[in-house]
N, C-alpha and C positions, 0 to 999 in steps of 0.2 A: 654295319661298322666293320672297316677292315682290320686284320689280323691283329697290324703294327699298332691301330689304335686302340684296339684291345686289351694287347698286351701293354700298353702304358697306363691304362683304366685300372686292372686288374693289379700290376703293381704296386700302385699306390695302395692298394684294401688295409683299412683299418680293422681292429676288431671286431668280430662277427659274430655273434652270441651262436649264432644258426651253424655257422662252418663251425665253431669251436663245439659243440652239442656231439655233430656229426664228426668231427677227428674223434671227440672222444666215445665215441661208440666203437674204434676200433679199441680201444685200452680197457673195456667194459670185460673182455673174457680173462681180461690180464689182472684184475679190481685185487685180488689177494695177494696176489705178487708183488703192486704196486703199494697197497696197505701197509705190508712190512718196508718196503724203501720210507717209506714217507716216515714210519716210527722209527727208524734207525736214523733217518733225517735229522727229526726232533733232537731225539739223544746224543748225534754229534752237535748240534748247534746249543743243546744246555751245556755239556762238557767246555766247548769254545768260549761259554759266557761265565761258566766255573770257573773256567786259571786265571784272569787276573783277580777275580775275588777272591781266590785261595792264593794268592799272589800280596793281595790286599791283605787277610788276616795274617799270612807268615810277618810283613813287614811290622802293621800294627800292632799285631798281640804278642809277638816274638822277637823278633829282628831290634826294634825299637821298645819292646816291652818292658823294660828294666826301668825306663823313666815313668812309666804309669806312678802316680798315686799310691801308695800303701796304708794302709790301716794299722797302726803297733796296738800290743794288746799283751795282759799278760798269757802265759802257758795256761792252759788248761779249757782254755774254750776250745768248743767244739768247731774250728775252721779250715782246717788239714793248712796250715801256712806254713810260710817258712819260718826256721828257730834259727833263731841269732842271738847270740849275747845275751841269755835269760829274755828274751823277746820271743813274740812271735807276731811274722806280717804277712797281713792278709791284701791282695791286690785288690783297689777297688772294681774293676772291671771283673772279678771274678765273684761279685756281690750282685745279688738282686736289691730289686728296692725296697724289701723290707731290711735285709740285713742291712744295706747303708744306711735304714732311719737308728738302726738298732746300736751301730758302730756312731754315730754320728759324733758322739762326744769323745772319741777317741781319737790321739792323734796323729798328724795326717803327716808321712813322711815318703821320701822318694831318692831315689842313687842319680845322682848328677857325675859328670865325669868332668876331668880337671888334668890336663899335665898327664893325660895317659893314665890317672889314677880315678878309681871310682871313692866317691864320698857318700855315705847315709847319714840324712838330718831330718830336720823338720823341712817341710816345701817352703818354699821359697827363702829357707834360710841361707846365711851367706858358708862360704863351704870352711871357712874358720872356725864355724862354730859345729861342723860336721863331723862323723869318725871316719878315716878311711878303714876300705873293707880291705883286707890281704886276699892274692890269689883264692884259697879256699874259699873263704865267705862270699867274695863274689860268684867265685863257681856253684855254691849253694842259690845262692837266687837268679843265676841261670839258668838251673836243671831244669826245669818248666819249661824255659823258652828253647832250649836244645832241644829237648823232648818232640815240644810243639813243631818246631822247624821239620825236624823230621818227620813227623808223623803229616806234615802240610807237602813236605816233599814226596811221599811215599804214595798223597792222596791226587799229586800233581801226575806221578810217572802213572799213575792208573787211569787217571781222565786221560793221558796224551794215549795211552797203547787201547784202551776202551774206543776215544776216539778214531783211531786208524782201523781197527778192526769195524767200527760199525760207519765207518767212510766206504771203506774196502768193500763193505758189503751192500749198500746201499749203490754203491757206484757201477758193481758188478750186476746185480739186480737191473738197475734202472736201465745199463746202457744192453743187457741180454733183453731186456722186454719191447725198448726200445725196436730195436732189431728185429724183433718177430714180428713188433706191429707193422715197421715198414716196409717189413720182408710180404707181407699179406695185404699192405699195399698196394706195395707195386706189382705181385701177382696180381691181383682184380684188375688195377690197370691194365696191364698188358693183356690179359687173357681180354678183358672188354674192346682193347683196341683190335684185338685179334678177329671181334667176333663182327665190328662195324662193316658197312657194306662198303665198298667199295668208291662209290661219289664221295665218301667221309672226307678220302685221301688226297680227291679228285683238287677238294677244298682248299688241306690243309697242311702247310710245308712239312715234308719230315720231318725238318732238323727242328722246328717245334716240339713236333710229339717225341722228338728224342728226348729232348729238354725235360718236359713230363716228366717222364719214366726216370729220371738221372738225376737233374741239378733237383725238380721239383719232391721228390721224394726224400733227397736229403735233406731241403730245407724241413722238412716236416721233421724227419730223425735230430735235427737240433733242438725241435721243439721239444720234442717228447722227453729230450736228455737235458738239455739247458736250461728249460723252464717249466715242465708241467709240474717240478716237484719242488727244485730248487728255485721258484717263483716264492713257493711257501717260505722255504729256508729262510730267505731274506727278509720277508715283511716277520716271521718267526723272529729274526734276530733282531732285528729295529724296535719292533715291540718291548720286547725284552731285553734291550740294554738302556731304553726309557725307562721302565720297570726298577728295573736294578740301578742306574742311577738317581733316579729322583727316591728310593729308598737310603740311597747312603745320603745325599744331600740335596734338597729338592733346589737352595739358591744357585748351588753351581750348576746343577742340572737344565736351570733354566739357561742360566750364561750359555752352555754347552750346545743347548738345542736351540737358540736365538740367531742361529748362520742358516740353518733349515731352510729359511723362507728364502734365502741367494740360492742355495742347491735347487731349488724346486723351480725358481725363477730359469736359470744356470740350464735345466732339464730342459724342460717347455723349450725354450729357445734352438737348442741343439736337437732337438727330437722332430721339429718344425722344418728347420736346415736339412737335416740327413735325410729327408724323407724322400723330400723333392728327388735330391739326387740319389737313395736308393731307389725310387721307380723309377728315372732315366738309367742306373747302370741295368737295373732287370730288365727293359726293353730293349738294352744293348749286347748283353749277353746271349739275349735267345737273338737276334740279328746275326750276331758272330756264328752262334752254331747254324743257323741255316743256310748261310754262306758258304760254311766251312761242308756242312756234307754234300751242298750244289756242287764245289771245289771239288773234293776228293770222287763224287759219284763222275764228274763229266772231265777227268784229270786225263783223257785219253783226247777227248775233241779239243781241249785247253793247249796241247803239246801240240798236233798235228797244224793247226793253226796260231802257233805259236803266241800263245795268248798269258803266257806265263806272269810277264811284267803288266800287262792289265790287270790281271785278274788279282794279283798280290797288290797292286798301288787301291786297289776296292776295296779290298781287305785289310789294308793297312789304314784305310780313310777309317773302316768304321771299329776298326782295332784300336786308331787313335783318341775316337771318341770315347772309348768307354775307358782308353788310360784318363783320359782329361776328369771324366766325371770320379774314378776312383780317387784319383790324386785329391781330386775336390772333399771325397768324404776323408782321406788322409789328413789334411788340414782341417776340419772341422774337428777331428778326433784331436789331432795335434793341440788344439784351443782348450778344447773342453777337457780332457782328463787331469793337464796342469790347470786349469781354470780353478777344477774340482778339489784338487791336491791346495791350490793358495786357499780356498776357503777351508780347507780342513786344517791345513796349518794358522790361518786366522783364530778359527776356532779353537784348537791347541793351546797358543799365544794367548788368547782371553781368559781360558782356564788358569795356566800359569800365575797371570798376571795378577788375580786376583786369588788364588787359593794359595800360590806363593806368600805371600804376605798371612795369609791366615794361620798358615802352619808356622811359621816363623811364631806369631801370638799362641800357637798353641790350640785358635780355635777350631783348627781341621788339623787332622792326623796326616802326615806324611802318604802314607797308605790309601788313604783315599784320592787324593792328588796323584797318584800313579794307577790308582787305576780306571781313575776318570779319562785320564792320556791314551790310556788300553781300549777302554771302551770307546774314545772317541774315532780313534784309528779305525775301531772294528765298524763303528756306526757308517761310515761314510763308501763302506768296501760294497756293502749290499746297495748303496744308493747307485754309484757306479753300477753295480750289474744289473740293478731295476733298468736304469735306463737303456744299456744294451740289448738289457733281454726285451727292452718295445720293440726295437729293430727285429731280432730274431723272429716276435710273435707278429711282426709285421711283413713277415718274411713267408713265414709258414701260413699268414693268411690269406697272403697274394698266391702260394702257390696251391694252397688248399683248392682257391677259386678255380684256379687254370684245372686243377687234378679231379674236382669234381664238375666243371666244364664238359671233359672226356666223358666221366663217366654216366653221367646224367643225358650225354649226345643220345638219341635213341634213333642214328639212321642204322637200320639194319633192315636185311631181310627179312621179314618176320614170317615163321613156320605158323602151320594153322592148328590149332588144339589138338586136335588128331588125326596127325597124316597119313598117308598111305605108304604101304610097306612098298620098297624098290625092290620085290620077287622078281628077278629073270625079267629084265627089262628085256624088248625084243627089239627095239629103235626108232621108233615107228614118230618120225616128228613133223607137225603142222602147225605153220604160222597161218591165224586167221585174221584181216583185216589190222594187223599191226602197225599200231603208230607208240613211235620212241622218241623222247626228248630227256638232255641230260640237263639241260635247263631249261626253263618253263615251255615254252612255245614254237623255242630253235629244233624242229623236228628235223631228228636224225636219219627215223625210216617213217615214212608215210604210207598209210593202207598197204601194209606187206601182206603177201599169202601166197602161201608154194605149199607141197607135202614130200615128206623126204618118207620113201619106205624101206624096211626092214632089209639090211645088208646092202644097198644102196650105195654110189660113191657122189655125193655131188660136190660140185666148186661153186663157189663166189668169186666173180672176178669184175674190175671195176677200180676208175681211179680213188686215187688218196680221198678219205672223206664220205665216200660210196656208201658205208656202213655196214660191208662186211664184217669187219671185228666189232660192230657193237650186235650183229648177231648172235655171232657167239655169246659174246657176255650174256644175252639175254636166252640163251641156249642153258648155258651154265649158270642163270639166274644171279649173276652177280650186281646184277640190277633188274629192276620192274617195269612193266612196261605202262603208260598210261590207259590204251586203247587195244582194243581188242585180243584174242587169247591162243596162249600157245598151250600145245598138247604133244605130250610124249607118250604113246601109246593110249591115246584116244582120252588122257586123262592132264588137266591142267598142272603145268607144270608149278605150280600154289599149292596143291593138294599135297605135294610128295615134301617129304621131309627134304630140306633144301642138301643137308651132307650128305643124304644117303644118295640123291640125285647126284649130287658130282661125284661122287662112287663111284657110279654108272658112267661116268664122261671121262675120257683121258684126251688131256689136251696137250700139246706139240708148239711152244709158241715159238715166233721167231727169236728173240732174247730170251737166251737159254740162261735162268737164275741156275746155278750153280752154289751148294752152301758149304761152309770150311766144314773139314771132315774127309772122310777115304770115298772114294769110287763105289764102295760098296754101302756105305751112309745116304748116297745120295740117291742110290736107287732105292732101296728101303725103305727112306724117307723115316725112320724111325717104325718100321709096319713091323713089330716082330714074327706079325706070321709068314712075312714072307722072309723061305728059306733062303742058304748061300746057295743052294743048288738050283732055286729057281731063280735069283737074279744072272747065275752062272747062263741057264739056259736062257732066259729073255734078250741076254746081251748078245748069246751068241745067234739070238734069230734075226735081230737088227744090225748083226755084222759090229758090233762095237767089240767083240771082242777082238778084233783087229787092233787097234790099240792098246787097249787095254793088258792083255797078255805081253805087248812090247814095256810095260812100265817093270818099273825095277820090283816094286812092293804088289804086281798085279793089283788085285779090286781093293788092298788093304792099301794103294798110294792117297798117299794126302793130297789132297786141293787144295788150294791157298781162296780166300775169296771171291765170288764171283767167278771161281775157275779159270781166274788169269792166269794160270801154267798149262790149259789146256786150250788146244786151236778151236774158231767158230763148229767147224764140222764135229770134232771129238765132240762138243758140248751138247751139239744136235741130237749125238748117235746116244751118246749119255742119256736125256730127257726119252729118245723113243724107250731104252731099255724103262727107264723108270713107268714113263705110259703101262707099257704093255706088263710089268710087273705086277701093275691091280688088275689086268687084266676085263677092262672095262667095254660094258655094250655099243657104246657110242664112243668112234676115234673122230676127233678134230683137230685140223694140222692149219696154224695159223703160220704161212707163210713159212711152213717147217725146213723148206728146203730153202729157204733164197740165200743163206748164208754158209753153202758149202760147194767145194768144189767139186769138179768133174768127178773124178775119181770116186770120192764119199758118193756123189749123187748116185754112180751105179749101183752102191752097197747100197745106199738107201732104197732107190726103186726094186731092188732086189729084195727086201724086206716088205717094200709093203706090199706088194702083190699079196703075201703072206698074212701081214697085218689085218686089211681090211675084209680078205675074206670072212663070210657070215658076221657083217660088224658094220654096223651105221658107219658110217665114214664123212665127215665135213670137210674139205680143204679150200683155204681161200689162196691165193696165190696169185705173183704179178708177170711169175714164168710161167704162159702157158700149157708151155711143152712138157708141162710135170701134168697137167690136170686132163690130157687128150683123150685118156681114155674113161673119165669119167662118163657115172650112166646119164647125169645130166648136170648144165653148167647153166648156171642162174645170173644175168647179166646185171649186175646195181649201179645208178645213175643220182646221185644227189639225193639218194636215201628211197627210192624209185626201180620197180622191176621194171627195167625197160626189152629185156629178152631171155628167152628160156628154152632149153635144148640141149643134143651134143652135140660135139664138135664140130662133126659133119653139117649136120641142122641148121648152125649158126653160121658157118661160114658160106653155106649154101642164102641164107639170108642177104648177104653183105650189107649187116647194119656194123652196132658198134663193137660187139665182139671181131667181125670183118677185118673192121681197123684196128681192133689193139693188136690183131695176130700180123697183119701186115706192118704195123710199122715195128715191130717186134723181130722180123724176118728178113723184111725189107724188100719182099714183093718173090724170095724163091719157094714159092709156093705155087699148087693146080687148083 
């Protein structure tokens, strides 16, 4: 299956019991950390389900509480009431059910307001036949409800600051844990990509596995923050404002939850729609980025051949595509959250409709009506983010796949249980009967076999395709070979621990990588054992500090990328000081000099005379005139030793070394 279609496969991924198991085994060392989020969770969303109910009893019991029911009675019973006029009244609502069988013959009165004035009568008397109460009296059977107000105020400012602090901390929690997990993520990732062989790459576009390590790691940090907790939050708060409303009234309760089966319909439908088009935008985006670092890696060949309006009208094609498909999830979004919003306001509107009229009779409390309104508000906010958070967990599923894809790849070189230690390599290398393919059959080198001995200089030389540089690779084991066996001091180079082997190899390539950082980072390579003194001297044995010494900051100048402030040669002389700073048994120069000029090339050949003494030495090379004095030059033909010898040797032959030096010269030669 190719890439593209892969990447469309993988996007689409729905929930995965198996990848969700395996994310949460990274959050497994985090389990006490997350414990407390998850309890502080709870505690904000009881408090959020608190205020309108303490919202609800200030209005009912207090606000409105003066019209409740009263009990008159004479003084001296035991009811703590209010005294009035040789009275004293007790609130029915502050009565259990045996006191009200107890009070039951006693008569039943209530303060009705009138003209701004309040009147105490008998219930449902006419207010003619009532006393009005003057400021004080009235103020006497408000104290309660003052009281009460306050103390519902007091218990309101404590749920809202309780709440922010156990938000605050919940939040701080989740998104630091968050953060660690896909901080140790993305380490395993990259250290794994770091450790795969080399055909991995062969495979598979950068701007992909940029993707990975970047866009794919965050989607997973939304998981962990968006939904692995606040998943609960929501079905927590749904639960419990069911709960809580079909306890205050289970008829309106039903009205209330009776739009449900729209929302659920309403979901399904838009979850079905975005889907589609979130696995086209995710097949579009990683498009874009591997485009985009093809673009910026080859922005040099792009200019020269002035390829600029191509390459941007390519980029703009598939730049356009993926505006099309956002726009697309734009509008679906644009549907559904008013969609969402008319049924919740439906729903509203039916509460009103009929609990209006109730309270008006008297048989539902105001109080309740408001905060049926509240909870239905609240009911509808987690439905919204259920649905979003499908996307996100369908986000973080698709790149789970892609991220353990990587991690699960197992092309690598694999080291053997217990290898051999690389003591004092002496360079000693023989190819036996060598056959290489980098894919299955397409053989690269067929029955190779030469021996290179100990301080030795030889070349490979041969056109494009020959298979000199997959020699080396297979020198520096960055691939394996099918058929027959290579030996580095008499011993397979399988046996040797593969890092400690390229220890032992310092290689020269023609594309001198270069990495942001000072002149002196980049010989170092991060090696703290090696000193400034000894890059001081390495640089100066390969003549780089010719250069160097001319920069404004010496070894401490910055390089920008790639070492695009530095000429092809500076970058050559650079990579030999690096070479020679591991100071390694085995030098290989892939084409080391073909990208410097005259001038450098004398500083170079000046150096290596130096270099290669007592030191394996490989060079492949298309200038012969750098490789004359080698002890012996190895002739490759379509992956084939077709001639073997020096200089002399070969040209005394007049095969096909003959001709590449003649046409090379162009016949001023003996």
């Amino acid at each position: 299956m190719s890439n593209g279609l892969q990447e469309d496969k993988v996007a689409g991924k729905q929930y995965d019991s198996k990848l969700m198991k395996r994310l949460l085994e990274y959050a497994k060392p985090y389990w006490k950390i997350l414990l407390v989020a998850t309890i502080m969770m709870m505690l904000v969303t009881g408090l959020e389900l608190l205020r309108p109910y303490l919202l609800k009893i200030a209005i009912d019991d207090y606000i409105t509480g003066y019209e409740n029911p009263m009990y008159e009675m004479d003084i001296g019973d035991d009811y703590n009431g209010v005294i009035y006029n040789s009275k004293e009244y007790i609130r029915i609502d502050d009565l259990d059910k045996d006191q009200v069988n107890a009070l039951s013959s006693n008569p039943l009165v209530n303060i009705v307001k009138e003209n701004n004035n309040y009147y105490i009568g008998a219930l449902d008397s006419d207010i003619g036949d009532r006393s009005m109460l003057d400021d004080n009296a009235y103020s006497l059977f408000r104290e309660r409800d003052i009281a009460g107000i306050n103390n519902i105020s007091l218990l309101f400012l404590i749920a809202i600051l309780l709440g922010f602090f156990f938000n605050y901390g919940q939040v701080v929690i989740l998104n630091y844990t968050s953060q660690k997990i896909i901080f140790n993520i993305r380490q395993e990732l990259y250290k794994h990509i770091q450790s795969l062989s080399i055909s991995y790459f062969d495979r598979n576009p950068i701007g992909r596995l940029v993707t990975r390590v970047s866009n794919d790691t965050e989607n997973l940090n939304e998981m962990y923050t968006s939904v692995l907790i606040n998943l609960f939050k929501d079905l927590f708060i749904l639960v419990g404002i069911m709960f809580i409303m079909l306890q205050m009234n289970v008829r309106l309760a039903l009205i209330s939850l009776a739009f449900i089966p729209l929302v659920l319909i309403a979901s399904i439908i838009f979850r079905k729609k975005i889907r589609v088009l979130y696995r086209l935008g995710r097949s579009q985006i990683a498009k874009i980025n591997s485009k985009l670092n093809e673009n910026i890696t080859g922005i040099r060949t792009i200019q020269i051949f002035e390829k600029q309006d191509k390459m941007a009208r390519d980029f703009d094609e598939i730049n356009k595509e993926y505006l099309e498909t956002t726009k697309g999830q734009i509008k679906l979004f644009a549907i559904f959250r008013p969609g969402m919003e008319i049924i919740r306001s439906l729903g509203i509107a039916a509460v009103i409709y009929y609990a209006g009229g109730e309270v008006i009779s008297g048989a539902i409390e105001f109080g309740v009506l408001y905060a049926f309104i509240e909870y239905l508000q609240k009911f509808f906010r987690p439905i919204l983010d259920l649905t979003e958070k499908y996307n996100i967990m369908q986000s973080a599923m698709a790149a789970s796949e892609r991220i353990f894809n990587i991690l699960d790849e197992e092309s690598f070189i694999e080291n053997k249980d217990n290898p051999i230690k690389t003591n004092n390599i002496k360079g000693k290398i023989e190819f036996k009967n060598v056959w290489f393919a980098y894919e299955s059959d397409n053989w690269v080198l067929k029955d190779i076999s030469f021996t290179i001995h100990p301080g030795e200089t030889i070349a490979f030389v041969g056109a494009t395709g020959a298979g000199k540089s997959s020699i080396i690779n297979l020198i520096t084991r960055f691939y394996d070979i099918q058929k027959g066996e290579i030996l580095i001091d008499g011993k397979n180079v399988k046996d040797y621990h593969k890092d400690d082997l390229r220890r032992e190899i310092g290689v020269v390539l023609q594309d001198v990588f270069v990495f942001t950082g000072t002149i002196e980072d980049n010989i170092r390579l991060n090696n703290k054992d090696i000193s400034d003194e000894r890059i001081m001297e390495v640089s100066k044995y390969v003549n780089a500090d010719h250069f160097i010494k001319k920069l404004p900051n010496k070894y401490k100048e910055k390089v920008m990328e790639r070492g695009s402030t530095l000429s092809s040669g500076e970058r050559q002389l650079l990579a030999f000081a690096r070479t020679l700073a591991y100071d390694p048994s085995i030098l290989i120069l892939d084409e080391a000099t073909s990208n410097i000029d005259t001038d450098t090339e004398i500083l170079i050949q000046d150096a290596l005379a130096k270099l290669i003494k007592n030191r394996t030495t490989i060079a492949v090379a298309h200038r012969l005139s750098t490789i004359q004095h080698a002890d012996k030059i190895i002739v490759l033909n379509k992956g084939l030793i077709k001639e073997m010898g020096n200089h002399q040797e070969l040209l005394a032959k007049e095969g096909m070394y003959y001709d590449l030096y003649r046409l090379q010269y162009k016949g001023s030669f003996k």
